[in-house]
C-alpha positions in Angstrom: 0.0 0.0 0.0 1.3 3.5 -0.6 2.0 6.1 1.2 -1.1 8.9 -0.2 -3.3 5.6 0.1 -3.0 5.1 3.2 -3.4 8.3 4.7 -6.5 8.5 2.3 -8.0 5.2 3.9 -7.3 7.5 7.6 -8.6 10.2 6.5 -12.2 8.0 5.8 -11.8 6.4 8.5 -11.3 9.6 10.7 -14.7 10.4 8.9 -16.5 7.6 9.9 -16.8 6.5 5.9 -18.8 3.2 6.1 -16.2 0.8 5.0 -16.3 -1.3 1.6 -18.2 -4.8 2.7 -15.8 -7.3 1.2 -16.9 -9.5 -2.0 -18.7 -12.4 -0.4 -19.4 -11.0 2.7 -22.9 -12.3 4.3 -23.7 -8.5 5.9 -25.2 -6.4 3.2 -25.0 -2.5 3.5 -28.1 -0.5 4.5 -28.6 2.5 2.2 -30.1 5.5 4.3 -34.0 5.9 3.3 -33.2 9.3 2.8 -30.9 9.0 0.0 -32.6 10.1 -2.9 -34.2 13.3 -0.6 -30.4 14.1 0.8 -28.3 12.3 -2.3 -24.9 10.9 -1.2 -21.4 10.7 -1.6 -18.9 7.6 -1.9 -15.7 6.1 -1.5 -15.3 3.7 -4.6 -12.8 1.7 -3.3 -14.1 -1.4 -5.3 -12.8 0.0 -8.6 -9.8 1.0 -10.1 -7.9 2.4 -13.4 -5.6 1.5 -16.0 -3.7 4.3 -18.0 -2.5 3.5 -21.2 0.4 5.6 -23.1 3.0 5.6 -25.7 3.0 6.3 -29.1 0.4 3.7 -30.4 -2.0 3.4 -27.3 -5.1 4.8 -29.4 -4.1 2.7 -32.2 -3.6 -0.7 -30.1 -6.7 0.3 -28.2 -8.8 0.9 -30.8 -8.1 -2.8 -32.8 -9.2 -3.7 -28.9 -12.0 -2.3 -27.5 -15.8 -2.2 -29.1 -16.1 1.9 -29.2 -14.3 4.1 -31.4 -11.8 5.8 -29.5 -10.5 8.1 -32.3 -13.5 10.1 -31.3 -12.4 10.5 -27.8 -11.3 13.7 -26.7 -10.2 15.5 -23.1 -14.1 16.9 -22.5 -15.6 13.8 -22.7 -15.6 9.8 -21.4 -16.5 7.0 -23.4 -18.3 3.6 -22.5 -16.2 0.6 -24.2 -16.7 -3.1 -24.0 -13.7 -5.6 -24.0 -14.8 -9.0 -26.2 -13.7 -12.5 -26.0 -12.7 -13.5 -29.3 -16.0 -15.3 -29.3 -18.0 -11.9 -28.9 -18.9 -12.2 -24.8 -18.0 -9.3 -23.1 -15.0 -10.1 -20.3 -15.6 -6.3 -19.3 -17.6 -3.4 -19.6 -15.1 -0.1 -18.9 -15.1 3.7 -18.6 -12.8 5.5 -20.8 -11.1 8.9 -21.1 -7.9 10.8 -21.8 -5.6 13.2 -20.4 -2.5 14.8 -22.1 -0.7 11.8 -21.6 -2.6 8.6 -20.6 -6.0 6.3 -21.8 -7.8 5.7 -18.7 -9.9 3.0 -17.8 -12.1 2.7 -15.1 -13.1 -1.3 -14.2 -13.8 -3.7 -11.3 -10.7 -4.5 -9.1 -12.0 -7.9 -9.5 -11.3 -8.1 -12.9 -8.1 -5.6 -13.5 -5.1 -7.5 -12.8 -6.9 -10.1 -15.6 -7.8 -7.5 -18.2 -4.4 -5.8 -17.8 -2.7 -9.6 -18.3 -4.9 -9.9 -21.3 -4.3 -6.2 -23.1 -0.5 -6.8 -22.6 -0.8 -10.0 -23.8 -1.6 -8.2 -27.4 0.9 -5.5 -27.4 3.7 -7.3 -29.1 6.4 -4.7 -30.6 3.5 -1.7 -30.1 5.1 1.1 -28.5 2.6 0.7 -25.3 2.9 1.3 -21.5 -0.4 -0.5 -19.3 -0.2 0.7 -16.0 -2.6 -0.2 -12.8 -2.7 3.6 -11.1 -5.3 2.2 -8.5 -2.3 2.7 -5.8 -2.2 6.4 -6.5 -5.8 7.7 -7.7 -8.6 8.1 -6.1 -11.9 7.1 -7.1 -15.2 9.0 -5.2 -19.0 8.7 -6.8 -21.4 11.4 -5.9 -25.5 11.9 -6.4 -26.4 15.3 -5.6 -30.2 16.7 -5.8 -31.9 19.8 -6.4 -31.6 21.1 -2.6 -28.4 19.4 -2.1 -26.3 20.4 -5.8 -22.6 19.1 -6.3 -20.7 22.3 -4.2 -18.2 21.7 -7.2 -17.7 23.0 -11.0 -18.7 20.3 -12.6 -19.8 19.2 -16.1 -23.5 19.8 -17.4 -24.2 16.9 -20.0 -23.9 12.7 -19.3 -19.9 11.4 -19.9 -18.7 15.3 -20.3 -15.8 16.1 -18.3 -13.2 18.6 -16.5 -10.2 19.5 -14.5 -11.1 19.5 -11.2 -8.7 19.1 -7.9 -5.7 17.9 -10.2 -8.0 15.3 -11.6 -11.2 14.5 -13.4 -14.7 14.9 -12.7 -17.2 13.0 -15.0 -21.1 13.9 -15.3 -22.6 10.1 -15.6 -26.1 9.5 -16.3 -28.8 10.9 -14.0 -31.0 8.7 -12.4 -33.9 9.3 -10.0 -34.0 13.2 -9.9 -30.0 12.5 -8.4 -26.9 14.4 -10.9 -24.6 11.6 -10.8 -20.5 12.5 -10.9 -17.0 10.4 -10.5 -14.4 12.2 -9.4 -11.2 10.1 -10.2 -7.2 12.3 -8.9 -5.0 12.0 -6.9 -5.2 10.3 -3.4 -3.6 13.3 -1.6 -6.6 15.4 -3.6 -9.0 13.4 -2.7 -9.7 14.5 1.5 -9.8 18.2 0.0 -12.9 16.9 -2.5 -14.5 14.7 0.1 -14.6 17.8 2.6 -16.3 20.5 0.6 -18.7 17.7 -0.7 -19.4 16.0 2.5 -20.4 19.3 3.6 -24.0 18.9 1.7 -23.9 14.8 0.9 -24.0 12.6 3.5 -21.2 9.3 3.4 -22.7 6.4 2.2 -21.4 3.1 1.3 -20.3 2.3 -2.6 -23.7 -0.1 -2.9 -25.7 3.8 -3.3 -23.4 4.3 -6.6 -24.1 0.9 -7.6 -27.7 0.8 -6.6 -27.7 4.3 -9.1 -26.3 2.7 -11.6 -28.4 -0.3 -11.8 -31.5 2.2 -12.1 -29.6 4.4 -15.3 -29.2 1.3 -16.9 -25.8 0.9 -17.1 -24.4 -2.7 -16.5 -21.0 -4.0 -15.5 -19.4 -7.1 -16.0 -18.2 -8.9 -13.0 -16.2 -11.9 -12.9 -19.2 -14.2 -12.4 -20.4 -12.9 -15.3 -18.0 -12.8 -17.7 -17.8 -14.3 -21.2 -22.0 -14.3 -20.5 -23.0 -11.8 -22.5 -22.7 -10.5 -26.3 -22.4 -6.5 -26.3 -26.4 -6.5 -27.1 -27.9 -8.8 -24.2 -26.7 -5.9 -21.9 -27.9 -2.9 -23.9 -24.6 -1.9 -24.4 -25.2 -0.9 -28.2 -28.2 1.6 -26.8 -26.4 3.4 -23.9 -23.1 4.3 -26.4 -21.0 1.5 -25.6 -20.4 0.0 -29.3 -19.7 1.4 -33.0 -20.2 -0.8 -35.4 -19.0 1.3 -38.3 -15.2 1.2 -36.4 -12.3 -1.1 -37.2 -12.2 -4.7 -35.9 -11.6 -5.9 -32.9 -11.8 -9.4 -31.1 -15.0 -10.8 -31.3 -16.5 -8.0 -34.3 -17.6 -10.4 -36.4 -20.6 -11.8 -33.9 -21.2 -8.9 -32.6 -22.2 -7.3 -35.6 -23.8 -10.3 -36.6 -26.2 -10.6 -33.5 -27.1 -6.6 -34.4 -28.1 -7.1 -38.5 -29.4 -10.3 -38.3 -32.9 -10.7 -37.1 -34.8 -9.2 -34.3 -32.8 -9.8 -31.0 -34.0 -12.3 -28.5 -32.4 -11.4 -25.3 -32.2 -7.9 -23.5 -31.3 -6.4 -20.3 -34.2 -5.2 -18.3 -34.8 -3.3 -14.7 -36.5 -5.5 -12.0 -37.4 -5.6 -8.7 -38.1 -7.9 -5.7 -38.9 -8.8 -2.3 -35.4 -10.6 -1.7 -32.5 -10.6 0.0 -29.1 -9.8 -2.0 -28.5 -12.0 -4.7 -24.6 -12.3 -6.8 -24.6 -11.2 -10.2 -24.8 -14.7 -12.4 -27.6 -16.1 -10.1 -30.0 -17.5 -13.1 -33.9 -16.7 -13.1 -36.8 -18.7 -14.1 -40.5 -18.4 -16.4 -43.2 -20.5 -15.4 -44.2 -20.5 -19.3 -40.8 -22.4 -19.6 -39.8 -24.0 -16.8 -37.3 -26.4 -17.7 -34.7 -24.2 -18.1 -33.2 -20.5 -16.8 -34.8 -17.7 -19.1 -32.1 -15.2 -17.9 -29.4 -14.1 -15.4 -29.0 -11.4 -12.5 -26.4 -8.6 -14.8 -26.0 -6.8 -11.3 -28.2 -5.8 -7.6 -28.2 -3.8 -5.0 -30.5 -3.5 -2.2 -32.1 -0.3 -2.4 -33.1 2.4 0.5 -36.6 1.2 0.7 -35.4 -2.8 0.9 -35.9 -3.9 -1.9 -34.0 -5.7 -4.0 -32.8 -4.1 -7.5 -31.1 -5.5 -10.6 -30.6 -5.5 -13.9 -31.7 -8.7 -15.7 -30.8 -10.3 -18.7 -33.4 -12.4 -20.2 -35.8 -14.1 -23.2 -38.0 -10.2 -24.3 -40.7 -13.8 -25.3 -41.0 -14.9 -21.8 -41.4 -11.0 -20.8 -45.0 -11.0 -19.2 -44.6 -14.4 -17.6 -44.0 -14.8 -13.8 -40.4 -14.6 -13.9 -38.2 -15.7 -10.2 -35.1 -15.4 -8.7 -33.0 -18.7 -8.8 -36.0 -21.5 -9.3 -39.5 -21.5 -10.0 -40.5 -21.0 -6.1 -38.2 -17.8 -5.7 -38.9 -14.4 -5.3 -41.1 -13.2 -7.9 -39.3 -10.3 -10.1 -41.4 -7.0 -10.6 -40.0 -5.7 -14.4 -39.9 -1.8 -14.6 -38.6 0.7 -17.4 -35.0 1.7 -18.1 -34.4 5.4 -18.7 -33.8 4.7 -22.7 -35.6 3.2 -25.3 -35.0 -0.6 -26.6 -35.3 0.2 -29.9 -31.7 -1.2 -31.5 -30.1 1.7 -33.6 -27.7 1.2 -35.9 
């Protein structure tokens, strides 16, 4: 552990920062039910970054990656997926660029592999893949209309800017709450946390996620990787593929699944009565029951209790009781995602 980490990790803990509930851990954190009235900020520890640099980083990461990156610029991030070669997503990521790095945002669960794999590609490219998790900070932020962000900050979704000798990123607003990363430096970060804290209350990093499953935006975990084609999650519809771009592993299927035929399988919001459930847990139809319909993308139990996630799943079987790991589980309760489902090309 570093130096500026650890006195980061003090400094929340001098705070009284809930702490991050370790991956397989049996407690689950309680979201205040005030959350969406007060908003909320939050220590992503869970996540972490990968800068790329040298001469051909855009060009290696381009023949890589499923968005076009020559359109990436210093105001704005970027969704991206990273394919198998047989078109299933091993991660969905968060891209943008400084003066002299790519970053990536992803789980830590699934860095150290996607870093083995990127590098495993470079060859003679003049590329440098770093893990910066030891040195940046990562904080997530909702703010509402009584409680606004008491920082400059972007005004559009995946816009960016300078702020506190990092980045702050607007992300899709969900739930009347103006979502925002703030990803710098870890001896930064307690100056950000303090003139934030001062309006958002700390909260653990299951509000981001909770926030994220309602704006639709999925993330591959490692239970869930090699799952899911680019279009089962929506990724096409939230920005996170171009298919008029280069090629790059897995291209072929995926543009295959989007030009031929209606799709059969989409991600969709649901609820439930129901304790947490992992990402990967499989759900059922009673109009087929010999066989999963879908699987839990990601969930989060919610401030009112209740049990959110993002499925993906049969659209057919859509209308049908539909439960949570067999036939007898908790019944799902399907609501809308804040964008259409309407495949554009």
């Amino acid at each position: 552990m570093t130096e500026s980490l650890s006195l980061w990790l003090d400094f929340l803990s001098k705070q009284g920062v809930p702490a991050l509930v370790a991956a397989g851990s049996e407690s689950t954190p309680v979201l205040p039910p005030s959350l969406l009235q007060q908003g909320f900020i939050t220590a992503l520890h869970d996540v972490g970054v990968l800068a790329v640099s040298g001469e051909n980083a855009l060009d290696f990461l381009q023949n890589q990656l499923t968005n076009d990156l020559v359109a990436l610029d210093e105001q704005h991030a970027q969704l991206s997926g990273y394919c198998a070669a047989n078109g299933r997503l091993l991660a969905t990521l968060l891209l943008w660029k400084t003066k002299d790095h790519i970053l990536i945002l992803l789980p830590q669960t699934l860095l150290a592999s996607i870093q083995k794999r990127l590098q495993m590609f470079v060859l003679r490219a003049k590329v440098l893949i770093e893990d910066k998790s030891s040195t940046l900070a990562i904080i997530g932020m909702g703010a509402t209309a009584n409680s606004p962000l008491p920082l400059p900050a972007p005004a559009a979704a995946f816009e960016l800017s300078p702020s506190f000798d990092g980045q702050i990123i607007h992300m899709p607003d969900t739930l009347e709450l103006s979502r925002y990363l703030w990803i710098g430096p870890h001896e930064q970060a307690p100056a950000v946390w303090s003139r934030v804290a001062t309006l958002l209350p700390p909260c653990s990093p299951a509000a981001w996620h909770w926030t994220q499953i309602h704006a639709g935006l999925p993330q591959i975990l490692e239970p869930t990787r090699e799952k899911f084609v680019p279009q089962m999650v929506n990724y096409e519809l939230i920005g996170g593929v171009n298919f008029r771009k280069g090629c790059y592993p897995g291209q072929e299927i995926v543009a295959r699944s989007q030009y031929l035929g209606k799709l059969k399988r989409r991600m969709q919001l649901a609820s439930a009565e129901a304790g947490m459930v992992a990402p990967g847990t499989e759900v059922f139809s009673s109009a087929d029951p010999g066989q999963p319909c879908g699987m839990v993308v990601n969930a989060e139990i919610g401030p009112d209790g209740r049990l959110a996630c993002l499925i993906e799943i049969k659209t057919e079987l859509l209308g049908s009781d539909i439960h949570l790991q067999t036939l007898v589980g908790p019944r799902l309760t399907f609501g809308t995602l804040p964008y259409s489902l309407e495949a554009t090309i």
